[in-house]
Wavefront OBJ file of the C-alpha trace (Angstrom):
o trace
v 0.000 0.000 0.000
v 1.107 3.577 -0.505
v -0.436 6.195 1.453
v 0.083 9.622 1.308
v -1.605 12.441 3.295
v -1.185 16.132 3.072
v -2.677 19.206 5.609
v -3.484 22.468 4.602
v -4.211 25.497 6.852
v -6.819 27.620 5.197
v -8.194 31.265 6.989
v -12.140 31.377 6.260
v -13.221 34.577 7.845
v -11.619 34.771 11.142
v -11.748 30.849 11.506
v -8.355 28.953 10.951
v -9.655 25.425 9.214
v -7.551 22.919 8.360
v -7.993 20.579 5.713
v -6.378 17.240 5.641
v -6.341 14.502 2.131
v -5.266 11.122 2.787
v -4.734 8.578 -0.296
v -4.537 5.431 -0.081
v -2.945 3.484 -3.774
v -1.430 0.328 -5.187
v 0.642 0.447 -7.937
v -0.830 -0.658 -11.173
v 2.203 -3.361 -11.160
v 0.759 -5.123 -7.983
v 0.174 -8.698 -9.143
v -3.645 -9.400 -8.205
v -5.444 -12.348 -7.011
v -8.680 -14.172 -8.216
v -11.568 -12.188 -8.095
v -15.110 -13.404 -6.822
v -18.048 -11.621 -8.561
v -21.761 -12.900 -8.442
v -23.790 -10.359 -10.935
v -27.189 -9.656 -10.808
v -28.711 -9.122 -13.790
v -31.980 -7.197 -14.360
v -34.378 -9.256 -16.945
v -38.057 -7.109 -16.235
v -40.254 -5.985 -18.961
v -38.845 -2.440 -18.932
v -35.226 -4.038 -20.467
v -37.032 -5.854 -23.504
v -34.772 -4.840 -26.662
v -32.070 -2.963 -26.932
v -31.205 -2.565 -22.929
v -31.106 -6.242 -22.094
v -29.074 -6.623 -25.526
v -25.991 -4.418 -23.755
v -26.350 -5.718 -20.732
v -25.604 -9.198 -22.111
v -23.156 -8.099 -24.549
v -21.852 -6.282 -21.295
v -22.352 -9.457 -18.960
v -20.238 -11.313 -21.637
v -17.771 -9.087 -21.810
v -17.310 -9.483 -17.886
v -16.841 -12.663 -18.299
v -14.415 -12.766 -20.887
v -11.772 -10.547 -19.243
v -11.927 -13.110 -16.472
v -9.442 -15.766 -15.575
v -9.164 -19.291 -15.094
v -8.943 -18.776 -11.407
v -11.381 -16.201 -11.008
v -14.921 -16.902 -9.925
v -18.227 -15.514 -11.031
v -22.081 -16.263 -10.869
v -24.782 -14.934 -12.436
v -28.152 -14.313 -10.598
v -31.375 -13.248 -13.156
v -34.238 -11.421 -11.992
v -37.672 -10.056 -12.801
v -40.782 -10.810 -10.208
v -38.535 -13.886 -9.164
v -34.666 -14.741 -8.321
v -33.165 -17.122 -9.733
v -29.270 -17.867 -9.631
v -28.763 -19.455 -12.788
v -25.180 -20.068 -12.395
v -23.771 -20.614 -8.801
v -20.729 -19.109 -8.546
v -17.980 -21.090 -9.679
v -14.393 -21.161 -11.557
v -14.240 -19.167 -14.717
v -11.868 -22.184 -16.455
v -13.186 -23.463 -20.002
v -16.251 -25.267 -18.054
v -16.994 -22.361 -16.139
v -17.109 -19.910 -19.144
v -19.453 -22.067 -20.931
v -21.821 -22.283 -18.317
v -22.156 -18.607 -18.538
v -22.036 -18.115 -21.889
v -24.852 -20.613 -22.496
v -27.040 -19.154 -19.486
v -26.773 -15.320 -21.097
v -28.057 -16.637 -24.473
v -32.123 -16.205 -25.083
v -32.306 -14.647 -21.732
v -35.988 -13.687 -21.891
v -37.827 -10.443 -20.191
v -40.239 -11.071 -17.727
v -42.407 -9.064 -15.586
v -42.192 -7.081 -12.479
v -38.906 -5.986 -10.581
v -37.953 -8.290 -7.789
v -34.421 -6.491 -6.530
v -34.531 -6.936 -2.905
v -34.965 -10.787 -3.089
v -32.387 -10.876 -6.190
v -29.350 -9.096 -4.132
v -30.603 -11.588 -1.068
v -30.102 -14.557 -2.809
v -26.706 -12.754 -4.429
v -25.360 -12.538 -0.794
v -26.438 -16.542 -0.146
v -24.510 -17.711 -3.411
v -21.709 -15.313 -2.444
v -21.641 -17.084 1.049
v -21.686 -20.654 -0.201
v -18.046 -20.660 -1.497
v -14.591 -19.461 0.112
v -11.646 -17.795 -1.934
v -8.939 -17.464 0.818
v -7.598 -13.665 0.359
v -10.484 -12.232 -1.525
v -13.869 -10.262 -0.674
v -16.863 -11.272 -2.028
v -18.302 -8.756 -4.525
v -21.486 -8.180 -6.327
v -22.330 -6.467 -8.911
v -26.149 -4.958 -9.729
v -27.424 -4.259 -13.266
v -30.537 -2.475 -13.318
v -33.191 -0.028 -15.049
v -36.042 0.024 -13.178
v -37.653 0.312 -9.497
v -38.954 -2.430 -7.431
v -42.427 -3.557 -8.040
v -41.791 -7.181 -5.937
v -41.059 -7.056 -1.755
v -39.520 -4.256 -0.399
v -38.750 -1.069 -2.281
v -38.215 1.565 0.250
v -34.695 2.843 0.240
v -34.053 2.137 3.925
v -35.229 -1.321 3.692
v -32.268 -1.039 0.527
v -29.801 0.427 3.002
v -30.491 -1.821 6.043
v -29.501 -4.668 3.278
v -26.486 -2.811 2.394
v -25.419 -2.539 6.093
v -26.208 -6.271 6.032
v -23.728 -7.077 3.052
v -20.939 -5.058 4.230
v -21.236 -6.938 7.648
v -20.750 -9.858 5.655
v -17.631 -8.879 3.989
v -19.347 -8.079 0.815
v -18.431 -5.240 -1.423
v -21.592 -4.050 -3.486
v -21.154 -2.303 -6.969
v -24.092 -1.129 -9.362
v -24.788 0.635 -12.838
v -28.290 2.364 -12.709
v -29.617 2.579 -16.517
v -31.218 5.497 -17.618
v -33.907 7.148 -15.535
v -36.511 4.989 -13.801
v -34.596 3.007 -11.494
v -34.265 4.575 -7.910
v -31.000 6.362 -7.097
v -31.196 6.063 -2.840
v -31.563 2.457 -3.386
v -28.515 2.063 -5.088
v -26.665 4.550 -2.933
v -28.116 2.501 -0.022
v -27.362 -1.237 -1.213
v -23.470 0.335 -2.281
v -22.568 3.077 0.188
v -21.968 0.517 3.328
v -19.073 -1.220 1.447
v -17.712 2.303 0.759
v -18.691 2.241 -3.214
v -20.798 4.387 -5.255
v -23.123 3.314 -7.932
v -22.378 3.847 -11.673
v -25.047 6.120 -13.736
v -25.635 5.360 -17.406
v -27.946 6.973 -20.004
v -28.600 4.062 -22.177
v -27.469 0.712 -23.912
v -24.907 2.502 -25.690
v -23.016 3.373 -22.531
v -23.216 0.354 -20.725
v -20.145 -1.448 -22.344
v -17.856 1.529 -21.315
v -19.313 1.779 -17.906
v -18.492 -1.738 -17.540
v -15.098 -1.417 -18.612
v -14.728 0.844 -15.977
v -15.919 -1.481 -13.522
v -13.941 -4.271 -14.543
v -10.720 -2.039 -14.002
v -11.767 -1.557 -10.701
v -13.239 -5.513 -9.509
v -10.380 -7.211 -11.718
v -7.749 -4.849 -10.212
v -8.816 -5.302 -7.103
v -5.461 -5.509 -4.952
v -6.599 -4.060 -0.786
v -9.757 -4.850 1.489
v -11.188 -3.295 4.622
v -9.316 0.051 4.047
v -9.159 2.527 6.738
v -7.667 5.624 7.675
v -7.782 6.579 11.394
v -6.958 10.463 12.217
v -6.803 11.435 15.540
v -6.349 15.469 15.868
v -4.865 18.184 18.385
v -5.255 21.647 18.692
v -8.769 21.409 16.657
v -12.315 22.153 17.986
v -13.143 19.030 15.555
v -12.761 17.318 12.799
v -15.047 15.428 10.272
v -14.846 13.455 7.415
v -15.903 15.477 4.375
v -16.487 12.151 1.913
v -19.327 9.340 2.414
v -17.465 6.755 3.887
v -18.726 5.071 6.914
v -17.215 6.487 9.919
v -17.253 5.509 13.756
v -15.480 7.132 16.662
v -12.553 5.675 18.621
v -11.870 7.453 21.677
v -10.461 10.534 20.468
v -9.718 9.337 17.033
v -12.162 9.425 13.978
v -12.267 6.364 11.610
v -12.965 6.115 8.010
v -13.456 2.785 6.139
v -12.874 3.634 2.419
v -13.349 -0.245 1.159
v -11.547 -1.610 -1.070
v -8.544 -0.472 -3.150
v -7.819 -1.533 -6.860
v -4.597 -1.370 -8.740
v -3.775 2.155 -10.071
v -6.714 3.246 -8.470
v -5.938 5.528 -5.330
v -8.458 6.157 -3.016
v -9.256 9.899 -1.440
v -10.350 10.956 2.012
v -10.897 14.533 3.063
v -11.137 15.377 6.524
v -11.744 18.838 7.710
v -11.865 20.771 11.127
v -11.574 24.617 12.867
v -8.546 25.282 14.892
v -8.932 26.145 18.437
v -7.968 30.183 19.102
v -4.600 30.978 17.910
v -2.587 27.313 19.129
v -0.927 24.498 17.467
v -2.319 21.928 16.098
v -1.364 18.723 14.478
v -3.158 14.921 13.075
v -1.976 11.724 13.727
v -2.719 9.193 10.599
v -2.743 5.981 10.847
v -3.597 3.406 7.935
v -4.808 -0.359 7.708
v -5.563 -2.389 4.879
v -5.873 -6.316 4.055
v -3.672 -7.439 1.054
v -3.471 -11.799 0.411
v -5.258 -12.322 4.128
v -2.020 -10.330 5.633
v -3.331 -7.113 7.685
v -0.831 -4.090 7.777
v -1.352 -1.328 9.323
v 1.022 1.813 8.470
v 1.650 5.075 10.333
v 1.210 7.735 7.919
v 3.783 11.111 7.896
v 1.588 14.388 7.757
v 2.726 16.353 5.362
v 2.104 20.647 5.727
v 1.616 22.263 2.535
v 0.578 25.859 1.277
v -2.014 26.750 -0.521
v -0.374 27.795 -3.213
v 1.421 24.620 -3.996
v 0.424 21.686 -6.359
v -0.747 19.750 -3.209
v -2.089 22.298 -1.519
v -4.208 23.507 -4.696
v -5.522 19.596 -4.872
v -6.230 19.625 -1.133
v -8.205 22.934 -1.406
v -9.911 21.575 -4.888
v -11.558 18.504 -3.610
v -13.191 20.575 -0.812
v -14.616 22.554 -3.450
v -15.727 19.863 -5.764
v -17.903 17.641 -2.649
v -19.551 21.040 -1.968
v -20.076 21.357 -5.973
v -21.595 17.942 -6.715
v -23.853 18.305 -3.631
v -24.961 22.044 -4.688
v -25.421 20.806 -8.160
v -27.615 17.327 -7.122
v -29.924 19.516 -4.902
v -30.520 21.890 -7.981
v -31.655 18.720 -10.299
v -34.308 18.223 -7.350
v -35.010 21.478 -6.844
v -35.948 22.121 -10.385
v -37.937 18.587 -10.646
v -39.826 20.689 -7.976
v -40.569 23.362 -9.944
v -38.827 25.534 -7.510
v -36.803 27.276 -10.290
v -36.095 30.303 -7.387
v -33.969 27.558 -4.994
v -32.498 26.003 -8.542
v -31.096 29.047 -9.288
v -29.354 29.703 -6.143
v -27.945 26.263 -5.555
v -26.538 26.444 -9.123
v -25.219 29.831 -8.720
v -23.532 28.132 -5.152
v -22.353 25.196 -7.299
v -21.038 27.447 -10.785
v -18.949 29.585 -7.648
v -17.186 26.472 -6.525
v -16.642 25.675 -10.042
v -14.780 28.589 -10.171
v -12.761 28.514 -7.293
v -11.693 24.492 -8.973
v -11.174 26.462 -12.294
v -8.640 29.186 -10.316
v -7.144 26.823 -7.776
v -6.020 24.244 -11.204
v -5.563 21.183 -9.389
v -3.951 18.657 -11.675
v -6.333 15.236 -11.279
v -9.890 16.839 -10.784
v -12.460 16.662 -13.821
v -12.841 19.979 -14.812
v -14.113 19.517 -17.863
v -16.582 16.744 -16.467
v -17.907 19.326 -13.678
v -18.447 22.009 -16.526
v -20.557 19.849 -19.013
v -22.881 18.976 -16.265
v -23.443 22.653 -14.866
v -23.939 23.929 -18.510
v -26.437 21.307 -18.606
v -28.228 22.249 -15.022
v -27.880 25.894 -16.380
v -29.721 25.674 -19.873
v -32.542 23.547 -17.627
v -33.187 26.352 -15.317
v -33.272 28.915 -17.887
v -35.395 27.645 -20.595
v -36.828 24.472 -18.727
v -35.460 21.879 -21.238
v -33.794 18.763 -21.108
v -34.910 15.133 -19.668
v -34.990 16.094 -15.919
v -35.420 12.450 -14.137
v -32.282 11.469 -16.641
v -30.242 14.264 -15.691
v -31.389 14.053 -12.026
v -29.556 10.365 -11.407
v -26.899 11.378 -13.706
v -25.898 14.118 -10.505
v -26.917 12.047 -8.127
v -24.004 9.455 -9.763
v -21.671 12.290 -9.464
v -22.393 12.937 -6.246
v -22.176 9.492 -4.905
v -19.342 8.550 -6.534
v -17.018 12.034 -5.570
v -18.281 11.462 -2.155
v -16.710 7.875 -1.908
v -13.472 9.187 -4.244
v -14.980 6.434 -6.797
v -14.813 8.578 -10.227
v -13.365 5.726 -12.635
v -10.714 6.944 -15.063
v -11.961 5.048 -18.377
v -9.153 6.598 -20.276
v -6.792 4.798 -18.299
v -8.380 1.671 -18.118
v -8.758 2.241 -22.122
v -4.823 2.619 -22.483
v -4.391 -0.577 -20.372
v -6.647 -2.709 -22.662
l 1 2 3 4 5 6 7 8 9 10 11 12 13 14 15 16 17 18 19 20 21 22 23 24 25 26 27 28 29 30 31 32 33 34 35 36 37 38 39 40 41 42 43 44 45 46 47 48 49 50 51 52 53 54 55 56 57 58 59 60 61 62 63 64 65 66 67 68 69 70 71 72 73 74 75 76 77 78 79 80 81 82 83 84 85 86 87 88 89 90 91 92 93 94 95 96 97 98 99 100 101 102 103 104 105 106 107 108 109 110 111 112 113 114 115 116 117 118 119 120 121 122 123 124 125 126 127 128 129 130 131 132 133 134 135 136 137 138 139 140 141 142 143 144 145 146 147 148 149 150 151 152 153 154 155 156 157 158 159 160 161 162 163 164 165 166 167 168 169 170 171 172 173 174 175 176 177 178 179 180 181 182 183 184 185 186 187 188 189 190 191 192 193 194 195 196 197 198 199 200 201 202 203 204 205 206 207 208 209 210 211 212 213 214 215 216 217 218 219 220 221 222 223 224 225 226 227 228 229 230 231 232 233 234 235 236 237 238 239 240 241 242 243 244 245 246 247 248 249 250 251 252 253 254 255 256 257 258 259 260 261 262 263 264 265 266 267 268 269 270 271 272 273 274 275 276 277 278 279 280 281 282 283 284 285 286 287 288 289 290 291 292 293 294 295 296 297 298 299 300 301 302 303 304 305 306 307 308 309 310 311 312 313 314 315 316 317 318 319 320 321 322 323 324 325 326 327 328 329 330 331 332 333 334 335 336 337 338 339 340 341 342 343 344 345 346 347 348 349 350 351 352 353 354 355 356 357 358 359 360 361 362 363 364 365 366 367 368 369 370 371 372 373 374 375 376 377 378 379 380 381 382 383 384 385 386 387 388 389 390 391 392 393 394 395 396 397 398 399 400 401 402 403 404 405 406 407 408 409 410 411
C-alpha cells in the first residue's frame, strides 16, 4: 500500500480550518489475485430490446476478461430470483456455463431487486476464496415492483452485506430506477453506484468497472486520524465512519490497482494554538493485515498539493450544490435552482482558479452547462439528468470517479 496524506491550513473569515487529504494506492504493477463476482442481472419488462441486448453483450464481456482462477455467478431477476449459475471457476467449463445461461435470456415481468441481491449474498456465502472479498455487482433499469422497495429497507440490506464482507457495486440505466436504493445497497461497502444513459453506454461503464473488480489488490481500508489543537474534525467524503476514543475512523473499502483512493477530513482550529493529526492506515492485502503510520505532510495553498487539497473541498460542496438543484428544479422551484446552481457554478470557479492537476474539470463544466440551460429555458430530460448528478455525487463522495481513459490505455 502507498499512502500519502497532506494538511493544509486555510483562513475562512476569522476561523483557521484545516484541511487534511489522505490517499490510499497500489501500484498498477501489484500482481492481483482471483476475483469473486456474483452479478445480478436485471431481466423485467422495462429491459425488452435494446437494454437487455448491452447488458448481455456487457455481462459477456465481464466474463471474458476473467481468468481461469477467477470466480463468477450470475443471478437473473424479474418478479422472481433465480441464480442461474452458482458461482464457480471461470476455467473453459466455467465460461461455458455462462455463456450458455446469457443466451435467449428472456424479459419477464415485475422488478424483484430486494430478493435478487438476497439470494446474491447466499450464493456469495456458499463458497470461500482465501484472500479475496466477495463482490457483487447490480445491473438495473427500473424500481422495485416485488417485496420491499423503500430505500431504507435497501440500506439496512447494504449494512447487512458489508457486515458480511461483501463489497456491493451497481450501474443504474437510464432514468426509472431509484438512485437512494442504489446509494443505499453500495454506500456501506464504501462504493458508489455507476449512472448510465442508455445501452450505448453500458459497455464503457463496464469497462470501468472491470478495471476496478479485476484490479482489485486491498480490502477493509481505513484511515484513522486522531487530531490536536482542533475544535473538531469530520470526514468530508461518504465513507462510513465511527469514533474511537479521540480518534475518527474512516473505512474507504476496497482499493484496486492504479486506483488511489481519497479521504478529506476537515476541522476549525482552536484560538490561535498548534495543532497537528496523527494518521494511521490499515488495509488487508493476500489475508495479511498491515497497518502503516502515515507522515503528515504541511503544505501551502499555493502549492500543487495544496491547490488539490483545497480543490476537492470545493468539488464535494459542488456535486452536492449541483444534485440539490436537479431536485429542486424537478420541484418546480426554479427560485432555490437558481441559487444552488449559482452556489455550485462559484465552486466551479474557485476548482477552475485553484487548477488542481487530477480533478475533472471539464466533467464538472458539461454537467453545470447542462443544469444551467434547464433552469433557464426548462429543457432537457430532468429524471435522466437528475440520477446522472446524483451518480456524481455518490461517486465524488466515496473518491470512486473511474478513469476510463486509463483503463482504455491498459486494454
Amino acid at each position: 500500500m502507498h499512502w500519502m496524506a497532506w494538511a493544509v491550513e486555510h483562513q475562512r473569515g476569522e476561523t483557521r480550518e484545516v484541511h487534511l487529504l489522505v490517499s490510499a494506492g497500489v501500484s498498477a504493477d501489484e500482481p492481483r489475485g482471483p476475483v469473486m463476482v456474483n452479478l445480478l442481472l436485471d431481466r423485467s419488462g422495462s429491459m425488452k430490446g435494446a437494454p437487455l441486448a448491452a447488458a448481455v453483450e456487457a455481462a459477456a464481456q465481464f466474463v471474458e476478461l476473467a481468468r481461469p482462477d477467477d470466480f463468477i455467478g450470475l443471478v437473473l431477476f424479474d418478479g422472481v430470483a433465480e441464480q442461474r449459475v452458482p458461482v464457480c471457476l471461470m476455467d473453459a467449463r466455467g465460461k461455458r456455463a455462462m455463456t450458455d445461461a446469457l443466451k435467449g435470456i428472456q424479459t419477464g415481468r415485475g422488478t424483484a431487486l430486494h430478493q435478487a441481491v438476497t439470494l446474491g449474498l447466499k450464493g456469495l456465502q456458499r463458497t470461500l476464496v482465501p484472500g479475496r472479498r466477495p463482490q457483487m455487482l447490480v445491473l438495473t433499469d427500473g424500481e422495485p415492483s416485488v417485496g420491499p422497495d423503500a430505500p431504507e429497507a435497501f440500506e439496512e440490506l447494504g449494512h447487512e452485506l458489508a457486515k458480511a464482507n461483501i463489497s456491493v457495486h451497481a450501474l443504474g440505466l437510464a432514468k426509472h430506477y431509484v438512485a437512494e436504493i442504489l446509494d443505499g445497497l453500495t454506500l456501506p461497502s464504501g462504493n458508489a453506484f455507476e449512472h448510465v444513459d442508455g445501452p450505448e453506454g453500458l459497455s464503457e461503464a463496464m469497462g470501468g468497472l472491470c478495471a476496478r473488480l479485476f484490479g482489485h489488490a486491498a480490502s477493509e481500508v481505513a484511515v484513522r486520524v486522531q487530531p490536536s489543537g482542533l475544535a473538531a474534525i469530520t470526514c468530508r467524503h461518504s465513507y462510513p465512519t465511527v469514533l474511537e476514543q479521540e480518534a475518527l475512523v474512516a473505512t474507504v473499502g476496497d482499493v484496486s490497482k492504479g486506483l488511489a483512493r481519497l479521504v478529506l477530513f476537515s476541522g476549525a482550529v482552536l484560538g490561535d494554538g498548534d495543532w497537528s493529526i496523527q494518521v494511521h492506515g490499515t488495509a488487508k492485502m493476500r489475508s495479511d493485515t498491515r497497518h502503516t503510520r502515515v507522515e503528515v505532510e504541511e503544505v501551502s495553498e499555493d502549492s500543487a498539493r495544496g491547490r488539490l487539497v483545497l480543490g476537492v473541498n470545493h468539488e464535494l460542496d459542488l456535486v452536492s450544490a449541483e444534485t440539490s438543484a436537479w431536485l429542486s428544479l424537478a420541484r418546480r422551484d426554479l427560485e432555490r435552482a437558481e441559487e444552488q446552481l449559482e452556489d455550485a457554478e462559484a465552486h466551479l470557479r474557485a476548482i477552475v482558479g485553484l487548477n488542481p492537476e487530477g480533478l475533472p474539470v471539464r466533467r464538472h463544466l458539461e454537467r453545470l452547462g447542462d443544469l444551467r440551460m434547464a433552469v433557464e429555458r426548462g429543457e432537457g430530460d430532468i429524471p435522466l439528468l437528475i440520477r446522472r448528478a446524483q451518480s456524481a455525487r455518490a461517486g465524488t463522495n466515496v473518491s470512486q470517479v473511474i478513469p476510463l481513459q486509463a483503463y482504455r490505455q491498459r486494454k
